[in-house]
Structures are given as structure tokens and as C-alpha cells.
N, C-alpha and C positions, 0 to 999 in steps of 0.2 A: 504494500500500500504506500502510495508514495501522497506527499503534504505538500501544498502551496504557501506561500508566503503568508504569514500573517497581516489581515487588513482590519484596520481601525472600525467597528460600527457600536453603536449607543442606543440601536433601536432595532427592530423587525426587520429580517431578511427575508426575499423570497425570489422564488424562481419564476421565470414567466411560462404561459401554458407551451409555449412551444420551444422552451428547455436554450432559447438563444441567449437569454441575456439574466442577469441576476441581479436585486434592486436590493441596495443597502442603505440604510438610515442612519447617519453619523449625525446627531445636534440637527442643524435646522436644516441639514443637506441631506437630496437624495442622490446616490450615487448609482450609476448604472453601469453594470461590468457587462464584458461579453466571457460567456460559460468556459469558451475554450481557453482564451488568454489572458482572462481577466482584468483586462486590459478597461479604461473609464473610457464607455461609450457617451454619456450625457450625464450630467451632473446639474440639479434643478434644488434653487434654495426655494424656502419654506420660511411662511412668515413666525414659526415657532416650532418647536419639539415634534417631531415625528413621533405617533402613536400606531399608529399601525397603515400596514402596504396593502393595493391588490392590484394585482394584474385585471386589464382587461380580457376576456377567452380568444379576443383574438392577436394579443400581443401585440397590437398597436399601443395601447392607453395608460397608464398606469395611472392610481389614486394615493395620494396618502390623507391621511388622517387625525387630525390634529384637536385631541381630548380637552388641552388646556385654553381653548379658541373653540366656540363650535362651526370651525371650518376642512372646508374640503377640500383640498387642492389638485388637480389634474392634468397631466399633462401629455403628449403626443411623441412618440419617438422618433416619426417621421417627417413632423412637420414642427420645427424649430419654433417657431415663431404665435404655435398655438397653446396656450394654456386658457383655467379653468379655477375659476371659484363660485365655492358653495356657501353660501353663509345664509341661516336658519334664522339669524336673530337672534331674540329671546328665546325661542324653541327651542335652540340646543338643536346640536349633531350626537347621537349616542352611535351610531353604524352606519357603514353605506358600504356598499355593495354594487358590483356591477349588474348589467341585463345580460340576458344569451347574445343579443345582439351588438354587445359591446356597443352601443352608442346612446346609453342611458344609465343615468346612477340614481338607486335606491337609496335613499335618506333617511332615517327610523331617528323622531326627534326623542328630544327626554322626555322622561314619564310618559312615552307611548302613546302621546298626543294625534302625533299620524307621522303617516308616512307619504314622502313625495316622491316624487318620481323623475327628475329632469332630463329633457334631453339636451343632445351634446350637438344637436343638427339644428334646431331652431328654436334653440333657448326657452321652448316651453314648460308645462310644471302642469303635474296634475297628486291631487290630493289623496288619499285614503285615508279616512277616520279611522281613529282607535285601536291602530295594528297591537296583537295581543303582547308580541314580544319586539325585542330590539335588534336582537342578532339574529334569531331562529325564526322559525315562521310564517318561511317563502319561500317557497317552490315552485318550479321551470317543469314545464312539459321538455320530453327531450327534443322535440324540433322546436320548442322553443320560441311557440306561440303563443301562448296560454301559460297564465302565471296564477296561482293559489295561497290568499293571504291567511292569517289568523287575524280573525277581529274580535272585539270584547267590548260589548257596549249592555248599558241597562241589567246586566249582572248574567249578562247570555253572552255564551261563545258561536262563532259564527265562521266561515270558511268563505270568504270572496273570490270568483274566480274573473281575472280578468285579461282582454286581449292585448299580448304585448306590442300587435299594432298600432293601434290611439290610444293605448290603456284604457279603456272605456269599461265600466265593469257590465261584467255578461250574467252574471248571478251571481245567488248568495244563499245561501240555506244554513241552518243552525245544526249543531253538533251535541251528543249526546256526552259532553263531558263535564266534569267539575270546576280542572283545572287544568286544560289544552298544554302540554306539552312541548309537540310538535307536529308536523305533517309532510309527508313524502307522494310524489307521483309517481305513480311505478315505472316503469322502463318502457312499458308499452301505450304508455299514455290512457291505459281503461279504466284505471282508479286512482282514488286514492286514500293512505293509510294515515289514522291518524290516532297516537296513543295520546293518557293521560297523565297524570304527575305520578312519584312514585309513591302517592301516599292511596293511590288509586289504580288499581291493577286494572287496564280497561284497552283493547287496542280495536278500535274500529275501522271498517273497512268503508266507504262512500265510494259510487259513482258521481262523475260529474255533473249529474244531474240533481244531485242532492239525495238519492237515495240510500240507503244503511244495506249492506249486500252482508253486511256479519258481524256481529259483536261475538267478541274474543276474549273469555278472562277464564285465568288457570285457577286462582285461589284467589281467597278473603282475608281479610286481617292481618295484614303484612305488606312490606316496601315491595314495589309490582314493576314498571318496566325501566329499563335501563337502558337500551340499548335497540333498535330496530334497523334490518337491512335488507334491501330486494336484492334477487339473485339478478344477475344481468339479460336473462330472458322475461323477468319479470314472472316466472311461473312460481314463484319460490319466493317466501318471507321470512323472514328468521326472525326472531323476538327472542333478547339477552334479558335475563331478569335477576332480579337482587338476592336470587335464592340457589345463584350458583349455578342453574341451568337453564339451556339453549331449546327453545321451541322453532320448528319449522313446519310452515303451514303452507298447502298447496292452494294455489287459485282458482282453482276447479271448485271444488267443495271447500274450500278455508277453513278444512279440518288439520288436526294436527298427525303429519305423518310420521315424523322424528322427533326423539328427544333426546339431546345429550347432556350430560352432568359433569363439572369439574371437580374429580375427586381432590381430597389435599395427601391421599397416599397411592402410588403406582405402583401396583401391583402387576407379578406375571402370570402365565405366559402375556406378552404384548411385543406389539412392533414400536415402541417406543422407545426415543433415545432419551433418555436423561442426564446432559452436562453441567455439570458444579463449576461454577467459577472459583479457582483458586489464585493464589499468590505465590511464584517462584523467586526466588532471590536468582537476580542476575550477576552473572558470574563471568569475570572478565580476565584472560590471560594473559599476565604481567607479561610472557617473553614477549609479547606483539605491543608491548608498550616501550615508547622512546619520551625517555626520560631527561628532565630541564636540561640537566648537565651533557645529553650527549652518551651518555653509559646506556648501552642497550641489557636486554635481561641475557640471563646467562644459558636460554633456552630451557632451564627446567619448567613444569607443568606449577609454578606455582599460582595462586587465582587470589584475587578479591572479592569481594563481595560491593556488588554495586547496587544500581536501582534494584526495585522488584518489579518484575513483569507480569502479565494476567495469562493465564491459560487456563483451558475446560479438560477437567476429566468424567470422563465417560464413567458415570455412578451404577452400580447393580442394583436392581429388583428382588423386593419390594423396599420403597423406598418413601417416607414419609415428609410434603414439605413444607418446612417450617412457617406457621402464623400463628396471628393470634384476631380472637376477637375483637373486635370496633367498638368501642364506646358506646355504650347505649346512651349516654347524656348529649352526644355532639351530633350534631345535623349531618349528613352526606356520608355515611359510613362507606369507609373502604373493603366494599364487599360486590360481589357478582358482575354478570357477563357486562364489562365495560365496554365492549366495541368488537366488531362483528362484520363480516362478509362473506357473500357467497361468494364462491370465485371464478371470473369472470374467462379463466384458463380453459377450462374445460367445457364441452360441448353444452351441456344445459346448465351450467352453474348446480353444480349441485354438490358440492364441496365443499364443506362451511370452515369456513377460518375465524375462530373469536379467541378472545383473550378474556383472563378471566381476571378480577382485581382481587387481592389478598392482602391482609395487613401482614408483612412480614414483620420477623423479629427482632 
């Protein structure tokens, strides 16, 4: 593995979608490398501290984000001479976000006032009241017509869908939740999934049309989803929950046809590998060392001991691994299927990759 030079940044890093260039935030400048040479392609100052980057999807646009100012800054890779601000006012900047169409940015004020929408083609704006959240919330059909908000007005949650044409909203129908979490389009554009908080074990399925195609709930009385992912055919759901195991549910019937559990001890027979990171002392041989004075070693095998280095040894079955329980006094325990994919390698995605959270020791 070979390292590049070390470069100075004080803020968010990120790569563009099409892997050419890398956008770094040092204080009030945005820097812009090229991936191969790293070489500063464009460097654009900021009227304050960078808070956070996003690429445009089509790698022309970049945003930064500026928490201490509720402003937006944007500017053009190709075209020198074009840049971009956002300023809310009073309202406050909490998020923004690019469109599929890269030529519009999503704005989520404070306290979830609304959300605007402006474009970067003829300086227009259009509103959405009461989006439910600031970051999470908003969902893109994947051709990228049709956009799906959360709203929360009058003590009701509500799901907007609107076209990313004129923005114009096309409908809106309420939702069978307490406290709307999130909401995903599936892949093939025919639904969409939408769970509740995790104090509410709940994962509904809607068509676009506003109708409920299936309510989904494994158990009562207990912290409920964590985690939800479509398989990349869209035929395939997975649901990570806070009890440690993995639900997969077909879109046919939206019953459950798999379930898998993260045990905390690996037992055999299995095809599983289990590596232990340990600690080696690095061991370095004086006769290949030339010394201040010019006296080289005298070729014997003598060693010092240097840094330490990290290597995995390959552990035997069964084999138990270490945590410990969460707090029951503190919010967000460090427990269950944190994050999840079906994978997208294989012919029908049907391959689940999730990670499970454990309090280690």
C-alpha cells in the first residue's frame, strides 16, 4: 500500500460521483484536487467555515455548507466565472442537498419550517411546508422524476409526492405512523417503504397512489427498526432491527422469507473466518543499520525492538465475542443491525451484507 503526501484540510472531504476530482475544506477555502495527481484543480473561498461538501450526481457543481451563516455556496467546475448563493434569512439553512438533475438545490430551513427548492437555471424557488425532517426525508424515483417528501402538519404525518419537473406537487396522502422515521423508493419505482421511530416497531409499504399494500411488524414492546434496504432489483427488503436480527421480505406477498440473527459466539462446523487483530513488536536488524559515526554492524543477527505493527490471526471455533450490554439509562443504545445491503453483485441481489452494532469491551 503505498501513501501520498500529506494535505492540510479542517473540514469535510469528499469525492465526486465520477471518482475525477476530490473537494477538500481547509478554513474558508474549498480546495479541489484531481484523484490521480492530486494536483489543485480550483480553489473557491467561502464567506466562513466550511461545514459540510456535496457533489453534484453529475460532477459538474459542487455545494458547501456553511452552519455558522445560514448560507449556501455553489459553485461550477467548468464555468469559472459562475457561482451561487443561498441565503434563507431568518429561516436558517439546516441541509441542502442536491436534485437527480443536478440543477437544483434542496434547502431544509431550521425547525422544519419548509423546504425550498431553487433552481440553478432561472433563479426560481418553490416552497414545501413543514418537511418532517432536515436531512432524511426525501426520496428520488431512480429516473429521477418524481420526488417523495415527509410532511408533518396538524399533528399528522403525511408523504408528498412531487414532479421534479416544475416541482409542482402531484399528491399527498397520510401515513399510518406515530413518528415517521424515514422513507425509500424502491428501485423499480412501484412503491414505497416507509418505517417508524425505534420506539415503534412499524415498516409500511404505500403505493404511489397512496394506498397501504402491507403493514409489517415482528414484535411489541421493544426498540423496533434500525436499519432498512432494497435489494437492487427491488424484489427484496431487508429490515435491520434492534434485537440483533435481519428480516427479509419478498414483494410479491411482503411476507417474511428469511431471517438471520447475529450470534455474539461462532460456533462450528461453519464456513466462517474469524480474525483477531493483534499487536506485533516490530523488529529491526541492526547489521542493515549505518550508524552516525560510519561503523556499520558487524553482520550478527542482533534486533531491536521498534514500533508495533497490527496483524490478524486467524482465531478457532467456537469462539465467543466480547461485549457488553448498553445502558439502559442512555438514549441510542449501541445494539442491533446498524446498516444493511442486499448486494447488488449478484444476479437478483439476494445476498444480504449487514453489520451488526455491539458494545465492545
Amino acid at each position: 500500500m503505498e501513501f501520498t503526501d500529506p494535505y492540510k484540510h479542517t473540514g469535510p472531504c469528499s469525492f465526486s460521483p465520477n471518482s475525477r476530482y476530490l473537494a477538500v475544506a481547509v478554513d474558508y477555502r474549498l480546495v479541489i484536487r484531481d484523484v490521480a495527481s492530486l494536483k489543485v484543480v480550483q480553489l473557491y473561498s467561502c464567506v466562513d467555515r466550511i461545514s459540510y461538501v456535496e457533489w453534484a450526481p453529475d460532477s459538474e457543481y459542487v455545494l458547501c455548507g456553511l452552519h455558522k451563516r445560514p448560507v449556501i455556496q455553489a459553485w461550477s467546475l467548468s464555468r469559472l466565472e459562475w457561482t451561487c448563493r443561498i441565503d434563507e434569512g431568518p429561516a436558517g439553512i439546516a441541509h441542502a442537498r442536491w436534485s437527480p438533475d443536478s440543477r437544483h438545490i434542496l434547502a431544509s430551513s431550521d425547525f422544519q419550517l419548509r423546504l425550498t427548492v431553487w433552481s440553478l437555471v432561472n433563479t426560481a424557488r418553490v416552497h414545501v411546508q413543514w418537511p418532517k425532517h432536515a436531512v432524511r426525508g426525501v426520496s428520488f424515483t431512480r429516473d429521477g422524476k418524481f420526488a417523495a417528501v415527509c410532511t408533518r402538519r396538524d399533528c399528522k404525518e403525511y408523504v408528498n409526492l412531487l414532479s421534479c419537473q416544475n416541482w409542482e406537487i402531484m399528491g399527498v396522502f397520510a401515513v399510518d405512523t406515530i413518528d415517521l422515521a424515514d422513507l425509500e423508493w424502491s428501485p423499480d419505482d412501484s412503491a414505497i417503504v416507509i418505517w417508524d421511530s425505534p420506539l415503534e416497531y412499524k415498516v409500511l409499504i404505500y403505493s404511489p397512489d397512496g394506498r397501504c399494500l402491507f403493514k409489517y411488524q415482528a414484535y411489541e414492546s421493544g426498540l423496533g427498526v434500525k436499519s432498512v434496504a432494497w435489494s437492487p432489483c427491488g424484489q427484496f427488503l431487508a429490515v435491520g432491527s434492534y434485537d440483533q436480527m435481519l428480516r427479509a421480505l419478498n414483494h410479491l406477498t411482503w411476507k417474511i422469507f428469511a431471517e438471520f440473527v447475529h450470534v455474539s459466539t461462532v460456533r462450528g462446523p461453519c464456513h466462517a473466518a474469524v480474525l483477531k487483530e493483534v499487536d506485533e513488536p516490530l523488529q529491526l536488524d541492526m547489521s542493515e543499520l549505518c550508524l552516525s559515526d560510519g561503523i556499520q554492524g558487524n553482520g550478527s543477527e542482533n534486533t531491536a525492538e521498534g514500533h508495533a505493527r497490527v496483524k490478524y490471526k486467524v482465531m478457532d471455533v467456537p469462539i465467543s465475542l466480547p461485549f457488553q450490554k448498553p445502558p439502559p439509562d442512555k438514549p441510542n443504545p449501541k445494539q442491533g443491525v446498524d446498516s444493511g445491503r442486499l448486494d447488488g453483485g449478484s444476479k437478483h441481489g439476494i445476498y444480504q451484507i449487514s453489520v451488526a452494532t455491539y458494545n465492545p469491551v
